[in-house]
Every structure is written in C-alpha cells, then in structure tokens.
Steps between C-alpha positions, in 0.01 A plus 500: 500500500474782730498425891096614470420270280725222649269570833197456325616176354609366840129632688307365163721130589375512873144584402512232248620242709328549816171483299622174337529344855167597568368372194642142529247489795232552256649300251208190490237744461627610107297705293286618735763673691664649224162666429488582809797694580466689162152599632629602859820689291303694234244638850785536705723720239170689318551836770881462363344552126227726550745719711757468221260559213339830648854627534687414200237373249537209284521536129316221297666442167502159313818395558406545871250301482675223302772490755230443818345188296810382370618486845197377662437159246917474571435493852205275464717259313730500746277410759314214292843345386627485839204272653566291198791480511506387849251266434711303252850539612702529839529850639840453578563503092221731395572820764857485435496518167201707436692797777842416321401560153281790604743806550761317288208521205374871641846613461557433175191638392646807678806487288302400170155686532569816748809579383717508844891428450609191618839468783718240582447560890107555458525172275720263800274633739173401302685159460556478871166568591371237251737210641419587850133476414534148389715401796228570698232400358682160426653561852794381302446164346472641140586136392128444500533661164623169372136322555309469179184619691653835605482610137145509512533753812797680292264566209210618709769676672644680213122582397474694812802676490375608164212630695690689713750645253231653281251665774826650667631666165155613423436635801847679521399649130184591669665697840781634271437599176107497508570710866149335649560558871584180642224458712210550298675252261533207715127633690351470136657176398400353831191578452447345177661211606220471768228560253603215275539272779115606586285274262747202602406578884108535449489149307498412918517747676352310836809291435751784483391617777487239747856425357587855641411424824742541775722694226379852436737624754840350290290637165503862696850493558609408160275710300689767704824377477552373136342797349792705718806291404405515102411916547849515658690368189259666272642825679860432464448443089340822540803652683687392204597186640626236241215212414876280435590571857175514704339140341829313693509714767126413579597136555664647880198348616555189476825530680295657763239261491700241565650715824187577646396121439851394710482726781068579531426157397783301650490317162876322403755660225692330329842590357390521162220736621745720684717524210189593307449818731853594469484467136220702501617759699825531303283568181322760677844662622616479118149628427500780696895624397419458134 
C-alpha cells in the first residue's frame, strides 16, 4: 500500500473514531439519531455532489445502480443487526466479534471475489490487527468466550461482520472497477439509506423528534464526520489501494479510540487494552510494508 493511501487509511481511522465518541453520547436516543445524522450528512455533502457531478458527470448504467442498492440494504442491515444484536447479547461479545470478523471476512472476499494476490506480511499484519481488536474490545479477558451466553453475542457478532464484509467488497467493486467517484457513491447510498429509514420515522414523528432534542448538534457533527472517514477509504481503493489491506488497516481506530478515551477522557487501560493498540499498530506497520 502506497504511503497515500496508508494516510488516507490513518485520517479515515481518526474521522471514524472521533465520530464514534461523539455518537456514544447519543447512543439512548437510537433510531432517531441514526436518521438523523444521515439527514444532516446527505445536506451537508450535496454542494460536494452537485460540484462533482457538473464537473465530471456521472454515468448511470445498471450495474451502477445495482451496486448503490446493494450497498445501501447492506448498510441498512448492518445498522438493524447491530441494535439487535445489542439488545440480546453483551457488547463486549457482539463489537468484538462483529469488527474482528469484518476485515478478516472483507479480505478474503478481496482475495476470492476482486482478485488481489494475497502476502504473507499483508496476511500477519491483517492477523495482528484482528487480535488487537479483540484485546480491546475484551480489554483482554477473552476468557469470557467460555460463557455459554457469549455465543449468542458471537453469532449476532459473526452476522455483523458478515455485514460488514459484503458492503466493503461491494463498495470497493463499486470505486474500483465500476470507477463511480467515491463521493457520489457513498452521497447516493446515504441517501437511500435515509429514505428507507423515512416511513419508519413518520409512524411518530412528534416522538422522533422530541427524542432529538438536545442532540442535533452531535447529529451535525457526525453526519459530517462519518460520511468523511468512509469517502477517505473509498479514495484509497480508488488509488489502487488493496480492499485485503485497507479493511484491517481501518480497524486503527479503535486503537485510537481507545487513546483518545485514556488521555481526553481520563478513562483507565488496561494491559490487555494496551497490548491491543500495539497489536494493532504492528498490523498496520506490516500493512503498510506489504
């Protein structure tokens, strides 16, 4: 992966993890918000589009179109499974397994579907990346694996990861072989996201609103900021970028999630969370030299 793309990666991570932090402040308010933010995201990004469509056009073909609904219901999945999944099983089982088997699933679709030729170095540092993910989420106590109930959280987590693994290779096909600039491909998905979420949100809407209240400001801030770190990766397939090396390398922001959560937050890391964020950052290393 060229130094570019590597950059891209690492400003995608710090997008994507600064607007999970703001999220968890939002995270009671549930559907709502997540309508919300895709509504602030597709009127904060539209100049973005309109700019990019006067000057370079968009050509409308079938598979196009197949590729912005495919990735919009995938997306949509994602989203429902998650809440359920949370509902029914601990997070600390479901969101390491679901951001584990994510890239480790995405990349070999990469191998399998796109193509790309697989490395031993790109291969340890996707397996790096993967183990530091659980140690943090777990913050190290991956014995909890061993409690009967977990397995419900590992198959809603595996679900998810499933999730994940299919909207990133079809949105890689999408940015690299269907060449839709990247973002009027996550601008159009986003907004069809939004629009299914629409008949949902009018059901009660006086609800949804007064649900919003007091969070408009976090939904502003992540419709910018999500939108940003996914168009960053999006860019870096598009640079030629490997999908087998990107998916892992995304997971950085975890690693710094969990920094800016010791030393903005003053929350306590563990030892198995450390060695999480070095594990992490070794994959990335390997990532980046493959």
């Amino acid at each position: 992966m060229s130094y570019t793309s590597l950059l891209l990666v690492v400003l995608a991570a710090m997008a994507h993890a600064t607007w999970n932090l703001l999220a968890k402040r939002a995270a009671m308010v549930g559907a709502p918000f997540v309508f919300a933010y895709g509504l602030c995201a597709s009127v904060l990004y539209a100049p973005w589009v309109i700019w990019v469509l006067m000057h370079d056009g968009m050509t409308w073909t079938w598979p196009v179109v197949g590729a912005i609904l495919t990735s919009s219901l995938l997306h949509l999945g994602y989203s429902l499974c998650l809440q359920r999944g949370y509902q029914v099983a601990d997070l600390s089982v479901v969101y390491p397994i679901a951001r584990g088997t994510g890239p480790l699933l995405s990349t070999t679709g990469a191998f399998l579907l796109l193509g790309e030729p697989a490395t031993s170095t790109g291969i340890a540092g996707m397996l790096c990346v993967v183990i530091g993910v659980l140690l943090i989420a777990t913050q190290g106590r991956l014995a909890i694996f061993k409690h009967a109930q977990a397995w419900v959280g590992v198959r809603w987590g595996v679900v998810i990861g499933l999730f994940i693994a299919a909207y990133t290779v079809v949105d890689a096909y999408g940015v690299k072989v269907l060449l839709i600039s990247p973002v009027l491909f996550d601008w159009f998905t986003c907004v069809t996201r939004t629009a299914m979420m629409t008949p949902h949100m009018l059901r009660r809407p006086a609800q949804a609103w007064e649900s919003m209240r007091g969070y408009w400001h976090l939904a502003l801030a992540v419709g910018f900021l999500s939108p940003l770190g996914y168009i960053l990766v999006l860019y870096a397939l598009r640079n030629g970028a490997p999908l087998s090396l990107v998916a892992p390398a995304r997971e950085m922001s975890m690693m710094l999630g969990t920094l800016a959560g010791m030393f903005l937050l003053r929350e306590k890391v563990g030892p198995g969370r450390l060695a999480g964020c070095l594990s992490i950052l070794a994959g990335v290393i390997l990532l980046g030299s493959s």
